[in-house]
MIFI-732212 format. One line per field, with one value per residue: chain; x, y, z of N, C-alpha, C, O in turn; residue in three letters; residue number from 1. Coordinates in nm, 2 decimals, padded with zeros to 4 digits, always signed. Example, Ala and Ser with C-alpha at 12.3 -4.5 7.8 and 13.67 -1.06 7.14 Angstrom:
BEGIN
mol: [A,A]
nu: [+01.32,+01.28]
nv: [-00.57,-00.22]
nw: [+00.78,+00.71]
cau: [+01.23,+01.37]
cav: [-00.45,-00.11]
caw: [+00.78,+00.71]
cu: [+01.32,+01.29]
cv: [-00.33,+00.00]
cw: [+00.78,+00.79]
ou: [+01.42,+01.34]
ov: [-00.33,+00.11]
ow: [+00.85,+00.80]
type: [Ala,Ser]
seq: [1,2]
% end
This chain:
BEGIN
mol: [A,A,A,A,A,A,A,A,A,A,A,A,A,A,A,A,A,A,A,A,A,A,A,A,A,A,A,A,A,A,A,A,A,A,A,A,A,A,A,A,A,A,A,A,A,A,A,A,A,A,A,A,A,A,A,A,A,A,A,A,A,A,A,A,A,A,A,A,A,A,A]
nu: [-00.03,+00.23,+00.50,+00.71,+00.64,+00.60,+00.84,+00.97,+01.01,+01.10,+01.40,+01.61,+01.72,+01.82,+01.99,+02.11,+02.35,+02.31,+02.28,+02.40,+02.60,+02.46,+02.54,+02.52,+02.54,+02.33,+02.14,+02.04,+02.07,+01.93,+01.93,+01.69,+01.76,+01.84,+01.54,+01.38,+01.03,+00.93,+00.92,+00.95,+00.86,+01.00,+00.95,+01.09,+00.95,+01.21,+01.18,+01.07,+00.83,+00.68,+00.65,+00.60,+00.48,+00.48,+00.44,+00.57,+00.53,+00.78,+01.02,+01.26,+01.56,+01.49,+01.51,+01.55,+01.53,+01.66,+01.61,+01.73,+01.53,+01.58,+01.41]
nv: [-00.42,-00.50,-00.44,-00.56,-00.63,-00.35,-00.19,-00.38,-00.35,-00.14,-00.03,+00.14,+00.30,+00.63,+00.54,+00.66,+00.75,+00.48,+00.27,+00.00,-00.16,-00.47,-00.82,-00.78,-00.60,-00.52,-00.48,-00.37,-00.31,-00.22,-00.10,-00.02,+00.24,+00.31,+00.44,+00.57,+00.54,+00.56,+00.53,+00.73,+00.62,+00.66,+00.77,+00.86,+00.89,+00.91,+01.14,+01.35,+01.32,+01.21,+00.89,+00.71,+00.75,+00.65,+00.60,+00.40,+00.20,+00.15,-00.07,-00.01,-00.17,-00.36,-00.51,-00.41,-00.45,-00.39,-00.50,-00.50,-00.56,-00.73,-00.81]
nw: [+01.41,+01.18,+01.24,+01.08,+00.83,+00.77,+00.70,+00.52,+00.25,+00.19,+00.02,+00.12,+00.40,+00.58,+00.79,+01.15,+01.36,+01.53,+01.41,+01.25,+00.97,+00.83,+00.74,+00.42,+00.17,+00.14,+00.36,+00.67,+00.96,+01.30,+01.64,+01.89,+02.09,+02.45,+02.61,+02.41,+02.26,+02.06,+01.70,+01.41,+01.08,+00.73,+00.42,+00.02,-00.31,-00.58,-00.72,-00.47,-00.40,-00.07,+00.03,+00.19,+00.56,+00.85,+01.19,+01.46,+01.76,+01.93,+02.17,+02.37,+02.30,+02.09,+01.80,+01.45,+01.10,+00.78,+00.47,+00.09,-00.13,-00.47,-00.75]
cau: [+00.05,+00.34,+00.61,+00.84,+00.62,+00.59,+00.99,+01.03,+00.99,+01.26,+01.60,+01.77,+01.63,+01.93,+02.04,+02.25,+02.42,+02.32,+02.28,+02.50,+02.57,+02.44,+02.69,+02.58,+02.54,+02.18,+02.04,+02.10,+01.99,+01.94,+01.87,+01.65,+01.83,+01.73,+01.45,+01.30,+00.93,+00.86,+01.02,+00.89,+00.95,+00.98,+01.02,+01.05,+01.02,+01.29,+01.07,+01.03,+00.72,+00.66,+00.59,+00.58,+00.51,+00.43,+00.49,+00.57,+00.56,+00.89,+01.05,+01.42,+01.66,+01.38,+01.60,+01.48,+01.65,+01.57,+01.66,+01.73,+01.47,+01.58,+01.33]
cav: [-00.38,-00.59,-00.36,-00.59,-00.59,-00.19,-00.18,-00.50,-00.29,-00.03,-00.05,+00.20,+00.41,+00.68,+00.55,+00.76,+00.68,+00.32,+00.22,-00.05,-00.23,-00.60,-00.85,-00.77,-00.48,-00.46,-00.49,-00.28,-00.34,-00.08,-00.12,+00.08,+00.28,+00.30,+00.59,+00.57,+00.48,+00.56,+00.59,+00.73,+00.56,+00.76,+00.72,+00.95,+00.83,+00.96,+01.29,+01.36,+01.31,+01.12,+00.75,+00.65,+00.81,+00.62,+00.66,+00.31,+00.20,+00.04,-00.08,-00.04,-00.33,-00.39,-00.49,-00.37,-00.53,-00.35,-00.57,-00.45,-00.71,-00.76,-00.82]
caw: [+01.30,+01.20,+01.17,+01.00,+00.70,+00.73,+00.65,+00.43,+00.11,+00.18,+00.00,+00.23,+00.49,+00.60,+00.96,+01.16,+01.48,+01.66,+01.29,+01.20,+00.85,+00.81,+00.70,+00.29,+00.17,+00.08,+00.45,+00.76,+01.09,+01.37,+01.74,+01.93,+02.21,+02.59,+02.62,+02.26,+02.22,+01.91,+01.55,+01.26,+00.94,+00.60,+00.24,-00.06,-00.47,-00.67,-00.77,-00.38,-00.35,+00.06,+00.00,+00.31,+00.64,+00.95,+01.39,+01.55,+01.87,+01.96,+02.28,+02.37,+02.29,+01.97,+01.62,+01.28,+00.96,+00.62,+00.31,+00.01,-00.25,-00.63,-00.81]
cu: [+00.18,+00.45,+00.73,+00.83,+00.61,+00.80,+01.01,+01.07,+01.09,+01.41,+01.68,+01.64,+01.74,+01.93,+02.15,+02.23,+02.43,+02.31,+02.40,+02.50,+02.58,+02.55,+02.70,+02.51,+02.39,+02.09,+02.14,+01.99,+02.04,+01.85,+01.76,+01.71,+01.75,+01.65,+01.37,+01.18,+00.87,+00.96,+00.90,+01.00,+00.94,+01.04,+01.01,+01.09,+01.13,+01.27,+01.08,+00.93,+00.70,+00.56,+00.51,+00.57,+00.42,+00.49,+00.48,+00.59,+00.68,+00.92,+01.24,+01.50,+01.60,+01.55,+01.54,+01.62,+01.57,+01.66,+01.60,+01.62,+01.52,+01.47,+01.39]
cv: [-00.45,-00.49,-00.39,-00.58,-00.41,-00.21,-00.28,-00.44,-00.16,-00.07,+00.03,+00.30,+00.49,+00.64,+00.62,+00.72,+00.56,+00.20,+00.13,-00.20,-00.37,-00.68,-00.83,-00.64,-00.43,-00.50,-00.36,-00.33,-00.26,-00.15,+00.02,+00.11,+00.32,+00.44,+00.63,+00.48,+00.49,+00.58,+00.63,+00.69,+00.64,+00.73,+00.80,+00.85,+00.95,+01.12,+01.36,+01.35,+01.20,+00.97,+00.67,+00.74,+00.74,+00.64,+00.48,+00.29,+00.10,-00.01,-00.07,-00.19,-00.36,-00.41,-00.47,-00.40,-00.46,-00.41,-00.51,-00.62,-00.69,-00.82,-00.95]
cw: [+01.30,+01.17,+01.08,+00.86,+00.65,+00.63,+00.53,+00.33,+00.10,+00.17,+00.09,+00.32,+00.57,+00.73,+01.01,+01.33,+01.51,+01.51,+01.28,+01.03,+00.87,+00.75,+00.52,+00.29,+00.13,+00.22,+00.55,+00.85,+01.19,+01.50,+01.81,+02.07,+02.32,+02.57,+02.51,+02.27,+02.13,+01.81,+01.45,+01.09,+00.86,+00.45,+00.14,-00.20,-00.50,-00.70,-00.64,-00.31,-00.19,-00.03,+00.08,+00.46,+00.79,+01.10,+01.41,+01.65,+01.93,+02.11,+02.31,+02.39,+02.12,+01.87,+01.50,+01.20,+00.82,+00.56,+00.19,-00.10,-00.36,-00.66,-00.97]
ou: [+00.24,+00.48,+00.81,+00.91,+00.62,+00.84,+01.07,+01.19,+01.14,+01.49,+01.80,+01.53,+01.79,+01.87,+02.25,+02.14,+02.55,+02.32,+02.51,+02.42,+02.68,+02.65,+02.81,+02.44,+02.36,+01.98,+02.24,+01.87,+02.16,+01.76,+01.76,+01.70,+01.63,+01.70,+01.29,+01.20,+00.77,+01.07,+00.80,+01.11,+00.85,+01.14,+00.90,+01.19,+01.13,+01.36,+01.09,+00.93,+00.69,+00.46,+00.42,+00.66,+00.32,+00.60,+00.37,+00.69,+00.66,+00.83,+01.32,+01.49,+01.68,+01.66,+01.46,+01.74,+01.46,+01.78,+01.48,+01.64,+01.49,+01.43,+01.31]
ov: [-00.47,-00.48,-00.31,-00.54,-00.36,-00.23,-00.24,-00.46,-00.11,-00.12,+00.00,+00.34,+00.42,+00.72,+00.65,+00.69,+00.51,+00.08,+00.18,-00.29,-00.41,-00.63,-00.84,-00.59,-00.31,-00.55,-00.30,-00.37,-00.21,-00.23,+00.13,+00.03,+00.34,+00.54,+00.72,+00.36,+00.44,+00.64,+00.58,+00.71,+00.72,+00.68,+00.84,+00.78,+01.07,+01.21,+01.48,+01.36,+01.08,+00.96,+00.59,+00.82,+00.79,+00.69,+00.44,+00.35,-00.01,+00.02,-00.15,-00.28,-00.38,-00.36,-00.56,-00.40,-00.49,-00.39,-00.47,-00.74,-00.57,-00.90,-00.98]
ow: [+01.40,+01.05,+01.02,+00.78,+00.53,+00.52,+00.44,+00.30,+00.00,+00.25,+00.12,+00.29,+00.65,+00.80,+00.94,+01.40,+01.52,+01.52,+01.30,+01.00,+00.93,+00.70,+00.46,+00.38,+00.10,+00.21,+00.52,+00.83,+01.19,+01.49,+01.77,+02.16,+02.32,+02.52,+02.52,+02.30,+02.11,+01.82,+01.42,+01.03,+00.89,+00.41,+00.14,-00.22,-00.45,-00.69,-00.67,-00.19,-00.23,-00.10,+00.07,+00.46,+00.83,+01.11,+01.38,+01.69,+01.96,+02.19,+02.25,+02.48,+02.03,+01.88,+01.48,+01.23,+00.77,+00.58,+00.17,-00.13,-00.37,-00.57,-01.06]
type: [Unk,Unk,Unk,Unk,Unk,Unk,Unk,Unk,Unk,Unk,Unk,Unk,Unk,Unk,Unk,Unk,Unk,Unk,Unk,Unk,Unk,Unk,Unk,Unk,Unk,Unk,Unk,Unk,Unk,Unk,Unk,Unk,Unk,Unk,Unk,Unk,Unk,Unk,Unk,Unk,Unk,Unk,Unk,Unk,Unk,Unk,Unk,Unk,Unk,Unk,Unk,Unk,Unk,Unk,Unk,Unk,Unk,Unk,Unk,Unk,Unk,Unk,Unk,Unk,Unk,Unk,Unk,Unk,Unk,Unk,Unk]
seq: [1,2,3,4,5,6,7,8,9,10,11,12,13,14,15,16,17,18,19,20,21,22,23,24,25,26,27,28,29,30,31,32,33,34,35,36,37,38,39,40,41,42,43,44,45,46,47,48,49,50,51,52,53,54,55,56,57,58,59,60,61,62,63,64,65,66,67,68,69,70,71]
% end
């Protein structure tokens, strides 16, 4: 599973703590902290309805980058 394409498609995903903002404002990049082997990703449309809901296997040190795409 490529995880980079799991995330590609998400404009924001709420990070909170080890979260830190990318240098423009439509990406964000997040490390993964020591003792974490999994994340779950998540996504809701506008309505609420769950869009997205997957468990990845990460490794500590890992970097994830969500970019924002314009279309």
């Amino acid at each position: 599973m490529n995880k980079r394409w799991l995330l590609a498609g998400l404009a924001a995903l709420p990070f909170i703590g080890a979260a830190q903002a990318a240098p423009t404002r439509n990406s964000a990049t997040w490390r993964v902290p020591p003792g974490i082997r999994k994340i779950r990703v998540r996504s809701w449309n506008p309505n609420g309805k769950a869009n997205l809901d997957r468990t990845l296997n990460v490794k500590p040190g890992e970097f994830f980058r969500i970019d924002a795409i314009e279309d």
